[in-house]
C-alpha positions, 0 to 999 in steps of 0.5 A: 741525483742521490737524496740524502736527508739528514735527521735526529734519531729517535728511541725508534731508530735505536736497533738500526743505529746498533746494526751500523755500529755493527758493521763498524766494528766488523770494518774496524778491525778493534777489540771484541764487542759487548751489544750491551755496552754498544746499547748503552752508548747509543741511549747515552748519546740520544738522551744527554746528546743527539745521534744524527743519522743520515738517509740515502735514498730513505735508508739509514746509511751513516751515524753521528753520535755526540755527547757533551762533556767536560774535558778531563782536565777543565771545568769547560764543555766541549760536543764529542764524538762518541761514534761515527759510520758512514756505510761503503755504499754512501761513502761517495755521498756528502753525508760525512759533510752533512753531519759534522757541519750539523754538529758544528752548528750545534756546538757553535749554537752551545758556544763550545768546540766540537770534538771529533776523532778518527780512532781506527786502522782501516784507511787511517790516511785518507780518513785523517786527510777527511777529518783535517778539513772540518778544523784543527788537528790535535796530535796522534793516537797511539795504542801500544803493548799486548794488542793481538786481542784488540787489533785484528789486522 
């Protein structure tokens, strides 16, 4: 059996998050990549949110990064999703399951929705099928115009 333990980044864990998100952008296929706006994002997230990493077998494999903020148009708060991976080799784990229903439970404990988005090119279908079962689908994105510097495929 797989052992898959779920847990709160640290300060510590900051260069093995960036090295995911690497790899996320080199699967996505979206735009260039500055590390230290990725950086950035990362400390945002685990000092005004938490980042959730989850480990198979001991190794970070998949991360959850999430941030409270306000919705654009609305005093209210909702938990966002900032980034999420979840490496090829533990895509046929429950660690995808294992973070969003932590992160529910942190956004049900703050009494606010949470708010996660599949934004991306590679396997759009299936991921969206993923992400229509942990709740309500809520439109489209669709990114349009001068896209041969953003979109690689």
């Amino acid at each position: 059996m797989t052992e898959l333990n779920l847990r709160n980044a640290t300060e510590r864990d900051e260069e093995v998050i960036l090295s995911l998100l690497m790899d996320m952008h080199k699967e996505s296929g979206l735009g260039s990549v500055n590390k230290d706006r990725v950086n950035k994002a990362i400390r945002h997230c685990r000092e005004l949110g938490c980042i959730l990493i989850a480990e198979v077998q001991g190794v970070p494999k998949a991360v959850l990064g999430l941030r409270p903020d306000r919705f654009w148009w609305s005093d209210d708060f909702g938990l966002f999703d900032q980034f999420t991976y979840v490496a090829p080799e533990a895509r046929k784990t429950r660690a995808i399951f294992k973070m969003v229903d932590a992160a529910r439970s942190m956004a049900k404990q703050a009494g606010i929705p949470l708010v996660i988005a599949n934004f991306g090119v590679v396997d759009t279908k299936a991921k969206s099928r993923l992400y229509k079962t942990f709740g309500k689908e809520l439109g489209v994105t669709v990114i349009t115009g001068e896209t041969s510097h953003f979109l690689w495929r």
